[in-house]
C-alpha positions as CSV (number, residue, x, y, z in Angstrom):
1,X,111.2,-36.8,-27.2
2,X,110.3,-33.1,-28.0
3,X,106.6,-33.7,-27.0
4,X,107.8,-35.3,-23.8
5,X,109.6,-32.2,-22.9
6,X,106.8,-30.2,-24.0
7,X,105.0,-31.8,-21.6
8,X,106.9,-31.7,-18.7
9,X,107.1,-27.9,-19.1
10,X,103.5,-27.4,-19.7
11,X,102.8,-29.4,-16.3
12,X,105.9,-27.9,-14.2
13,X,104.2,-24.2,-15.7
14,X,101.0,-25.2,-14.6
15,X,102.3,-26.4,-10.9
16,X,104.1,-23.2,-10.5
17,X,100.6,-21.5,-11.7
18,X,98.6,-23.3,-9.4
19,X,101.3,-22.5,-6.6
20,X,101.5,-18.8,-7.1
21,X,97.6,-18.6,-7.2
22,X,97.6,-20.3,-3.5
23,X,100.2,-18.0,-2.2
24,X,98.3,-15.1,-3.1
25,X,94.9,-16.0,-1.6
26,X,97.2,-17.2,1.3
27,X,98.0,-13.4,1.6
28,X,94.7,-12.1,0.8
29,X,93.7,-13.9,4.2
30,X,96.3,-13.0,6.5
31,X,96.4,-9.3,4.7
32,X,91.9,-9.6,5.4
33,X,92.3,-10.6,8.9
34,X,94.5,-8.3,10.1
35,X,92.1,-5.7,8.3
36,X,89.3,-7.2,10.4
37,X,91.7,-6.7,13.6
38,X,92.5,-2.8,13.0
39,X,88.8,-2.0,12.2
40,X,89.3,-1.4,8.5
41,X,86.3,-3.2,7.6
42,X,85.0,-1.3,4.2
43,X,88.7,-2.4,3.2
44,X,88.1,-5.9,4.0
45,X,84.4,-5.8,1.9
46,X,86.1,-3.8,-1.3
47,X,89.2,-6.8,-1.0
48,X,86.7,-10.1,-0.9
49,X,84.5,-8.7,-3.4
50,X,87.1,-8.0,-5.6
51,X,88.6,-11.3,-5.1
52,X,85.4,-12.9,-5.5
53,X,84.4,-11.6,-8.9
54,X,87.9,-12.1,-10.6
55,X,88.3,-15.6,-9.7
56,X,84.6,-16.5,-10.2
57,X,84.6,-14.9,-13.5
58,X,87.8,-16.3,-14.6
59,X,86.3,-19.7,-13.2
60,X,83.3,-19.1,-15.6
61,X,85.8,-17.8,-18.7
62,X,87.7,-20.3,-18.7
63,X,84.9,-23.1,-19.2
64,X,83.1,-20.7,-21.5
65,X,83.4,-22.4,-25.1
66,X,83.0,-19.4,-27.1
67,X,83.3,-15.9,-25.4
68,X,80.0,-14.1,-27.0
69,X,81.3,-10.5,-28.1
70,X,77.8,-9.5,-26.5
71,X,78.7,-10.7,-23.3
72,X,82.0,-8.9,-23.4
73,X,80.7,-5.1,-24.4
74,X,78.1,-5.5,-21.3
75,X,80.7,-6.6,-19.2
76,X,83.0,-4.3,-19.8
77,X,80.6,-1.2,-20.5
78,X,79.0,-1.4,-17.4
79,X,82.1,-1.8,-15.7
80,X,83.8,1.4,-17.5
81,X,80.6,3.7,-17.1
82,X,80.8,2.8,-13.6
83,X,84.2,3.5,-13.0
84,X,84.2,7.1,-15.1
85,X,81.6,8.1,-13.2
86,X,82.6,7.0,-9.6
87,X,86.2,8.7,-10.3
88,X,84.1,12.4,-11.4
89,X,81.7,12.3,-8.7
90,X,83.6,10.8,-5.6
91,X,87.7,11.6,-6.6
92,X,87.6,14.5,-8.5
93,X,85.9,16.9,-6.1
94,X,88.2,15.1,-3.4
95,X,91.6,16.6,-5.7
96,X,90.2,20.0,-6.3
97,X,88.9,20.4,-2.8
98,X,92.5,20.0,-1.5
99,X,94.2,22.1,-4.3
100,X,92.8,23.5,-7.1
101,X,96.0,23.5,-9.0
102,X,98.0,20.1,-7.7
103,X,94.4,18.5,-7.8
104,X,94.4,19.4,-11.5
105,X,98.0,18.6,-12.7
106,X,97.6,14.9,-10.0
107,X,94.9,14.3,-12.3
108,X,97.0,14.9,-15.4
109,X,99.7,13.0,-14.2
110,X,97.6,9.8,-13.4
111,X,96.3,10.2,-16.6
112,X,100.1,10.1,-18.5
113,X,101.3,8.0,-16.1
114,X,98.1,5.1,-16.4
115,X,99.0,5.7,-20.3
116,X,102.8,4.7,-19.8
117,X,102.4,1.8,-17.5
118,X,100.0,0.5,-20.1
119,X,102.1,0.8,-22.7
120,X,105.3,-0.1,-21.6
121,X,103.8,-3.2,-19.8
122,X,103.6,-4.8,-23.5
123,X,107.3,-5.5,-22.8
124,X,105.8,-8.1,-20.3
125,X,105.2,-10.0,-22.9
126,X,109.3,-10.9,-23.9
127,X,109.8,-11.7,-20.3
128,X,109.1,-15.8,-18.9
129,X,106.8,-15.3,-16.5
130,X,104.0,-18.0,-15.1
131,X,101.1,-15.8,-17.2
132,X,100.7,-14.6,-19.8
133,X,100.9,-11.0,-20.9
134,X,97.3,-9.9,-20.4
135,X,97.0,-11.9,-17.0
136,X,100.4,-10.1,-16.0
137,X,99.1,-6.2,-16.7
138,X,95.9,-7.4,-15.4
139,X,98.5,-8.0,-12.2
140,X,100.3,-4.7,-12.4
141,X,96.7,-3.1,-12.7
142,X,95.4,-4.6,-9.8
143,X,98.0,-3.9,-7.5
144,X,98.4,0.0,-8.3
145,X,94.4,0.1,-8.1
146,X,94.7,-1.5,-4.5
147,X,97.5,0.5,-3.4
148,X,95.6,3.9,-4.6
149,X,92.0,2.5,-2.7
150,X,94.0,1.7,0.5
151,X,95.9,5.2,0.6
152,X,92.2,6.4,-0.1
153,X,90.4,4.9,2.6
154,X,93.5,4.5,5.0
155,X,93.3,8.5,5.2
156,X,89.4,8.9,4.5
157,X,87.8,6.5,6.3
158,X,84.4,8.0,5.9
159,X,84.3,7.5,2.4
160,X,81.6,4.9,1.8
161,X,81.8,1.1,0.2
162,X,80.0,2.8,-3.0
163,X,83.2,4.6,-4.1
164,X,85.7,1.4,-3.9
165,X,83.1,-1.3,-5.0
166,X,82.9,1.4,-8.4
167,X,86.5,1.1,-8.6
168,X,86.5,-2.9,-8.5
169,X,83.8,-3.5,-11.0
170,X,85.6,-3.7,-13.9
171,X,87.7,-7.0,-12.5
172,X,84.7,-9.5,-13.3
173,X,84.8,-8.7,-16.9
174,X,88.2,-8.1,-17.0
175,X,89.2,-11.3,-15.2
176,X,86.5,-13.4,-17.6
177,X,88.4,-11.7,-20.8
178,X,92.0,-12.4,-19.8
179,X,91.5,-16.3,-18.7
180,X,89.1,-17.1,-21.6
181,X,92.2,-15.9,-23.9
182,X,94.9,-17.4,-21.6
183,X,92.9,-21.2,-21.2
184,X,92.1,-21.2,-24.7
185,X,96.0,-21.8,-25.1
186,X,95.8,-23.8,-22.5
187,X,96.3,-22.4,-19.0
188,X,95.7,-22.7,-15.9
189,X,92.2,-19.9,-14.6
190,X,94.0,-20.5,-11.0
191,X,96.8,-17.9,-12.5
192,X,93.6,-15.5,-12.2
193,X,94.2,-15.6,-8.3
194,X,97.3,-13.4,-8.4
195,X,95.6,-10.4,-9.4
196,X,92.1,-11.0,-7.8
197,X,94.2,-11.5,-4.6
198,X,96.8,-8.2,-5.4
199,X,93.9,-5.4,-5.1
200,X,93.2,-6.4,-1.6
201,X,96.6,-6.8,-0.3
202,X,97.7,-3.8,-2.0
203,X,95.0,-1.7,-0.2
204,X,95.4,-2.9,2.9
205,X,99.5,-2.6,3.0
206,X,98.7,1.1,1.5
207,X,95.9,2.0,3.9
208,X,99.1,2.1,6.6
209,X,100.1,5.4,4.5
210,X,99.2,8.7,6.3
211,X,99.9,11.8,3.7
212,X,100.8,14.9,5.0
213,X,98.2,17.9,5.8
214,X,99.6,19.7,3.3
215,X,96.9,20.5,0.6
216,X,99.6,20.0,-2.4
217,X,100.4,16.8,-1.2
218,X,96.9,15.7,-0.9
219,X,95.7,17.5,-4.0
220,X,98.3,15.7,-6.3
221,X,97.6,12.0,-4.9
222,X,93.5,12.2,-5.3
223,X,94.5,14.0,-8.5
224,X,96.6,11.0,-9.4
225,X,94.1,8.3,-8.3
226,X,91.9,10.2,-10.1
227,X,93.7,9.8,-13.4
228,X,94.6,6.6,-13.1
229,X,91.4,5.0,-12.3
230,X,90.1,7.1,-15.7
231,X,92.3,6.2,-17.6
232,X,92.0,2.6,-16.1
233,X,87.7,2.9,-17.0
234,X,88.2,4.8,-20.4
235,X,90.3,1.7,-21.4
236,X,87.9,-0.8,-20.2
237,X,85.4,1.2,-23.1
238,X,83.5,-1.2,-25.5
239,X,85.8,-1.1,-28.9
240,X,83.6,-2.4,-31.6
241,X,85.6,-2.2,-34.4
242,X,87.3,-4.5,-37.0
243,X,90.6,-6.5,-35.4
244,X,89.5,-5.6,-31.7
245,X,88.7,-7.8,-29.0
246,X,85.2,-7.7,-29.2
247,X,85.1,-7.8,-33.3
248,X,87.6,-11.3,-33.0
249,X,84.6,-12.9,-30.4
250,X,81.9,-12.4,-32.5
251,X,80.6,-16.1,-32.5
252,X,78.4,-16.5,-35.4
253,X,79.2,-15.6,-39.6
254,X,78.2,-12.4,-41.3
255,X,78.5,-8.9,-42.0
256,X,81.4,-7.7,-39.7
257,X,80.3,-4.0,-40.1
258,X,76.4,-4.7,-39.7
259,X,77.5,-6.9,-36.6
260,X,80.0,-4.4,-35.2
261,X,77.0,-1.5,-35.8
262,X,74.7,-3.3,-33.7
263,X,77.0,-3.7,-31.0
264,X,78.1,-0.1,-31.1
265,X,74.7,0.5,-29.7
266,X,75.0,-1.2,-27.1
267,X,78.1,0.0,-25.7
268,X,76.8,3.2,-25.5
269,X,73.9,1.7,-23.3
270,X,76.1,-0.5,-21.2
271,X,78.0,2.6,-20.7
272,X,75.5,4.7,-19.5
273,X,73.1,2.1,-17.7
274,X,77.0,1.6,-15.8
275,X,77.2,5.1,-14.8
276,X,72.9,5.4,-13.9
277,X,73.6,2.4,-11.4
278,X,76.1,4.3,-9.5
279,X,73.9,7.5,-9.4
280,X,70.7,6.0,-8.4
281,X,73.3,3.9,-5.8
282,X,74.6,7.7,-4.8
283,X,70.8,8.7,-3.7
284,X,70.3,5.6,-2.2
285,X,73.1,6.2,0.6
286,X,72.7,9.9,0.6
């Protein structure tokens, strides 16, 4: 009787997955064509390419028999070198140009406030919900990173694709990590659709947001994007040591510590090749 119950929650979990992922990319749609209608087209590109490369790697992750800890350092090196440097070159300048001051302390406050939300979002992980802990920060992280790209584009709309497709890089490897972990105890991948759907909807409900003129205003909110898209990248950073992710998908026997070493190495190149590609994709457009 128990296993028939176990079941019949299992399936009615994996219903109300498959639901919820529907629903989202239903309102990724209607959020995408009204984008279309009201010209904000980069918005539109930055939404379906994040969508596309969180459910296509999730797709991938969850048929992936063994997650290869290689895989997982590239993916997630090149995804934070990216980001750190997209949020110094194109954000940062953005913050202090408004306000030298509230561009500085937005920037500390993104920063404590990225650290917080982290943090506190373990709690996720006590509440019932349809995913499972990772899947639901990876939710809570794509929404604030859409809301903070539509406020962004929604009130500089000369900012090029370059900066926002930075932003979004880090959701293939992210999205591949969280459903390998979450089908491996058997879950649904559609429950990837929630987030890979949230960063476009956010950005394009927040690209209605006009700040004020004031300097201040606009000093503290790049600032803030600014943290919390490096803090978002500096967590994304390759951690090759013993009891972290990529230590517990190392897929073949040996020396953990010789293994880890190697690995170490590259990080660091994934890291920088990450942050090369946007610079040689700054003098491209430029």
């Amino acid at each position: 009787m128990a296993d028939v119950t176990t079941d019949g929650t299992e399936r009615r979990r994996a219903t109300r997955t498959r639901q919820i992922g529907a629903a989202s990319t239903a309102a990724l749609v209607a959020a995408t064509a009204y984008a279309l209608a009201t010209g904000r087209t980069k918005l539109f590109g930055i939404a379906w390419i994040a969508f596309a490369a969180m459910a296509l790697a999730g797709w991938v992750g969850a048929r992936t028999a063994d997650t290869h800890a290689g895989t997982l350092v590239w993916g997630y090196g090149l995804a934070a070198g990216a980001m750190i440097t997209s949020a110094a070159v194109f954000l940062l300048p953005q913050a202090i140009g408004q306000h030298p001051a509230y561009g500085g302390f937005g920037v500390a406050l993104g920063l404590l406030v990225g650290y917080g939300a982290h943090t506190l979002g373990h709690r996720l992980s006590h509440m019932d919900l349809p995913l499972d802990r990772s899947l639901a920060e990876l939710t809570a992280h794509a929404v604030s990173a859409g809301a903070i790209i539509g406020i962004i584009y929604g009130n500089m709309p000369d900012l090029g694709l370059l900066l926002g497709l930075s932003i979004v890089s880090h959701k293939g490897p992210a999205g591949y990590a969280a459903v390998r972990r979450f089908a491996g105890r058997g879950g649904d991948w559609a429950a990837i659709l929630l987030p890979a759907a949230g960063v476009g909807v956010a950005a394009i409900a927040s690209s209605l947001i006009a700040l004020p003129a004031s300097g201040a205003v606009r000093g503290v909110v790049f600032g803030f994007a600014t943290g919390v898209f490096l803090h978002v990248a500096m967590d994304f950073l390759p951690e090759c040591e013993i009891g972290s992710e990529v230590h517990e998908s190392l897929s073949h026997e040996g020396d953990a510590h010789t293994l880890l070493d190697r690995l170490r190495l590259h990080a660091v190149a994934s890291t920088a090749l990450g942050g090369l590609t946007v610079f040689v994709g700054w003098l491209v457009v430029t």
